[in-house]
C-alpha positions as CSV (number, residue, x, y, z in Angstrom):
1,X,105.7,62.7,129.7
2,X,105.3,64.5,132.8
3,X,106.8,67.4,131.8
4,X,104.5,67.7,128.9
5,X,101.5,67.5,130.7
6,X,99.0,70.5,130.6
7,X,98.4,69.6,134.8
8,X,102.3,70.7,135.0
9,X,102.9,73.7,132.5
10,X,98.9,74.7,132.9
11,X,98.4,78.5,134.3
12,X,96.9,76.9,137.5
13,X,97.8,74.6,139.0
14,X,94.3,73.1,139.9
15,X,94.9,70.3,137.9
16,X,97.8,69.1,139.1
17,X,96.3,69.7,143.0
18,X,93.1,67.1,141.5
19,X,95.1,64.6,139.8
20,X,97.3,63.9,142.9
21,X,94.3,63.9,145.4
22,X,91.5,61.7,142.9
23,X,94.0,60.0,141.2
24,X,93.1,58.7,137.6
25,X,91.1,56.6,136.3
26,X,91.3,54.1,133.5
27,X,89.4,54.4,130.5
28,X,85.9,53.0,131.0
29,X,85.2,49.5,130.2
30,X,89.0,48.4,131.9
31,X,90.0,48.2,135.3
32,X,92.5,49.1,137.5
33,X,93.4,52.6,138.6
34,X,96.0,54.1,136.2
35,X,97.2,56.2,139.2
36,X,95.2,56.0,142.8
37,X,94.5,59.7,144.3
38,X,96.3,60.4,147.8
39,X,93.7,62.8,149.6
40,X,93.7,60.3,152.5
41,X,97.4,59.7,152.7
42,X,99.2,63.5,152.1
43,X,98.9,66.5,154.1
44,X,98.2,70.3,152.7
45,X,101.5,70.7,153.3
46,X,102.7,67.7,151.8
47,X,101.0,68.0,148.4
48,X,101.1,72.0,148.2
49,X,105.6,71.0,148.6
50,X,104.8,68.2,146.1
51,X,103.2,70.6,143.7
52,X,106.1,73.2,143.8
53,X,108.9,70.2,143.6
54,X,106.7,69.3,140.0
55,X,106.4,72.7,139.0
56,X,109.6,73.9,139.5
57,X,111.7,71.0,137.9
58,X,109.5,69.2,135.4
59,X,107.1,72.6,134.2
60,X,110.1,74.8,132.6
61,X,107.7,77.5,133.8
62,X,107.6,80.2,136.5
63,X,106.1,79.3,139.9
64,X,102.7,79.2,141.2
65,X,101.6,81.8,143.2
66,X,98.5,80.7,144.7
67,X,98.7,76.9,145.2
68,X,97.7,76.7,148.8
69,X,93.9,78.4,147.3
70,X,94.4,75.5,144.8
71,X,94.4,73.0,147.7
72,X,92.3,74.3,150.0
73,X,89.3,74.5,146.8
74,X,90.1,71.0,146.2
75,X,89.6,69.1,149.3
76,X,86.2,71.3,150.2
77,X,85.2,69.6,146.8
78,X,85.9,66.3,147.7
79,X,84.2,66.9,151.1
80,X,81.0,68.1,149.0
């Protein structure tokens, strides 16, 4: 299902760079975490190599070019 996701084959990949940091959350009204974020645990390095890695073999599309902007924009929002 992955592979299908817009957060993988999207022309950015901001999505991607949010889901992995927030995480997801269930629908409201249940509980748990469907997938928790990893801002706290992963390094810019770490998630910008994680990005490529899910880009490259589960997005059948070309490479991002400016994922590093994509993380750096994320975590200032999170420090907002």
């Amino acid at each position: 299902k992955l592979m299908l996701s817009t957060a993988v084959t999207g022309e950015s990949a901001t999505n991607l760079v949010n889901v992995i940091l927030e995480g997801l959350q269930p629908p409201e009204g249940t509980t748990g975490a469907i997938m928790p974020g990893f801002a706290s645990t992963m390094t810019d390095g770490q998630l910008e190599s994680l990005v490529a890695y899910i880009r490259s073999n589960l997005g059948a599309q070309p490479p991002w070019t400016e994922v590093e902007n994509s993380v750096r924009e994320a975590r200032s929002r999170l420090r907002d």
